[in-house]
C-alpha positions in Angstrom: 0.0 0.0 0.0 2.8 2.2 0.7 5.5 1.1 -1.5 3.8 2.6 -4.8 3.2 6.3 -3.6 7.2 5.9 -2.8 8.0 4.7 -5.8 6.3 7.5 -7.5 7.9 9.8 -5.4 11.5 8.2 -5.7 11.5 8.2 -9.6 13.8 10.5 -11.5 15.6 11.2 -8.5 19.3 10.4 -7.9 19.3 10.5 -4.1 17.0 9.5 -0.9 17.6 10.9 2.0 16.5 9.2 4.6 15.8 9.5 8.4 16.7 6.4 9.6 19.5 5.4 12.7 21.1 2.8 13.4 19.9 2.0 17.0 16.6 1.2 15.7 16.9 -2.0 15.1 19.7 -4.7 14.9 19.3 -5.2 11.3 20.3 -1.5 10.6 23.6 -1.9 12.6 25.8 -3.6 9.9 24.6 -0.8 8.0 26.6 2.6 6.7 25.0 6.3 6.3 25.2 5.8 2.6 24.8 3.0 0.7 23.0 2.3 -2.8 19.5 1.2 -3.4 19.6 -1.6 -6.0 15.9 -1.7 -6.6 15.5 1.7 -6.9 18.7 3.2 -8.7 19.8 5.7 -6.4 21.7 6.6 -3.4 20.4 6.2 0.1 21.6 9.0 2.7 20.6 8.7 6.2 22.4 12.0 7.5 21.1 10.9 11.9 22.1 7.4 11.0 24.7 7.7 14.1 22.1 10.0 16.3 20.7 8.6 19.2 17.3 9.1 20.1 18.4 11.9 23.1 20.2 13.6 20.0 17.2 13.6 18.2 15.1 14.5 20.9 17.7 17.7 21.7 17.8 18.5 17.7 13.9 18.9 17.7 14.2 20.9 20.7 16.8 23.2 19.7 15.5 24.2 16.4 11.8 24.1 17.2 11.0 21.4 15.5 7.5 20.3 14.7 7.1 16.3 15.3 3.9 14.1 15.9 3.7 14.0 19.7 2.3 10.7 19.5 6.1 10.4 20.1 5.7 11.9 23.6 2.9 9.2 24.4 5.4 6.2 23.4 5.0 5.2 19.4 8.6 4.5 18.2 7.4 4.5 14.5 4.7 6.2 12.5 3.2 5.5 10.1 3.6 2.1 9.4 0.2 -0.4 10.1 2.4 -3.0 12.0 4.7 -0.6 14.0 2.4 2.2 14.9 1.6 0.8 18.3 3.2 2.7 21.8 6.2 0.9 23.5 6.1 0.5 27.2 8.7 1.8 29.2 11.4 -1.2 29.3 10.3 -2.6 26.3 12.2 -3.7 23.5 12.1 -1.9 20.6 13.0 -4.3 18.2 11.0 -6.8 19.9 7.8 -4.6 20.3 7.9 -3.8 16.3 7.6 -7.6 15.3 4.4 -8.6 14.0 
């Protein structure tokens, strides 16, 4: 459901940048801050890649930031059917996003 309006979006365009980190799951550490998407045809920048989430937090915060505050009530993700859910404090991320 979401993959086509990205595609769409993505087409023509050299570079994606992303805002993905590296702490958010285990499957993202092996990865770098720039790598190239194969299925797409481009290149993949995820400039908070090495951000932790307190650096994020003070980013948003500094600069005045707008973000959804359903942050502030525990979701970890956004957006996404299976992952919008809030995390308890204590949970595990990665293990709280499995379906």
């Amino acid at each position: 459901v979401k993959l086509e309006p990205l595609r769409r979006a993505l087409n023509g365009n050299q570079l994606w940048v992303t805002g993905i980190r590296s702490e958010q799951s285990v499957n993202r550490h092996d990865m770098t801050n720039l790598e190239w998407d194969e299925q797409n045809q481009l290149i993949k920048f995820h400039p908070i890649f090495f951000w932790s989430l307190d650096e994020v937090k003070e980013y948003i915060k500094k600069n005045n930031i707008v973000y959804n505050t359903l942050h502030d009530k525990g979701f970890p993700s956004i957006g996404c059917a299976p992952c919008t859910r809030a995390v308890t404090q204590g949970e595990d991320l990665e293990l709280a996003l499995v379906v």
